[in-house]
N, C-alpha and C positions, 0 to 999 in steps of 0.2 A: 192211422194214416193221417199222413197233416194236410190242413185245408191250406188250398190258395186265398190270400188276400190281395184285393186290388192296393197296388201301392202310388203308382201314378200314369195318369196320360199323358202320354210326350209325341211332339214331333219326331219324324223320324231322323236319323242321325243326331237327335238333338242327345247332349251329354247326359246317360243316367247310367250311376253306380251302384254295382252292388259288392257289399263286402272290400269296398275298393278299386272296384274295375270296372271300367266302363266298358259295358256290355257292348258296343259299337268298337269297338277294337278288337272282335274276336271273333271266330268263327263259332255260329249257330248250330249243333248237332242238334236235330229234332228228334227227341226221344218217346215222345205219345202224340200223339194227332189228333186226340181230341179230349181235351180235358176240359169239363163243362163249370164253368164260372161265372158271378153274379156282374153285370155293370152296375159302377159304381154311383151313376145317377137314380135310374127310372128299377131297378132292378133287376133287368134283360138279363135271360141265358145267354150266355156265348158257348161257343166251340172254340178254343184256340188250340195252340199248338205249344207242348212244354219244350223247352230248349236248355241243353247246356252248351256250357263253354268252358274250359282250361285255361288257365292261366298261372304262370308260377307253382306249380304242384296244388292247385285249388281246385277243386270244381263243384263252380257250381250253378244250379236248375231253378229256371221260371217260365211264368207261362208267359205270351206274350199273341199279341191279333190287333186287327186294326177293326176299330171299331167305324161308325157311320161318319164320323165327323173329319175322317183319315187320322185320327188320334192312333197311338199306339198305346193298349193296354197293356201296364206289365202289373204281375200278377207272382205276389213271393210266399212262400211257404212258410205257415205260423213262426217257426222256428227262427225265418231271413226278416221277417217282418217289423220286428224292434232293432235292427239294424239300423245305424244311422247310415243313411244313403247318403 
């Protein structure tokens, strides 16, 4: 099973791509509701929520939550990870 890596904290609506798309242009299907992830500061659990999205015959899954600061964690699977965003 592949592990989530934090990839970055962003404003929300702020533009973040993955595999080419920006995840802000697409609708969110939430597929697990709680998948437990490191923050990428202090090391805090979180609980976030994994989501896909469609686009052009693609799809594809990240976790994503707002952490204290109202950052938005996104969170990609070893495999989306070396992707260049």
């Amino acid at each position: 099973m592949a592990q989530w890596k934090f990839a970055k904290a962003i404003n929300e609506n702020e533009e973040f791509k993955i595999d080419g798309i920006n995840i802000w242009n697409h609708y969110w299907h939430c597929v697990d509701k709680k998948v437990e992830v490191k923050g990428p500061y202090e090391g805090n659990v979180y609980f976030f929520k994994e989501y896909q999205i469609e686009s052009n015959d693609k799809t594809i899954n990240f976790v994503a939550g707002e952490f204290i600061d109202s950052k938005v964690g996104i969170y990609l699977k070893d495999d989306l990870s070396d992707t260049k965003l």
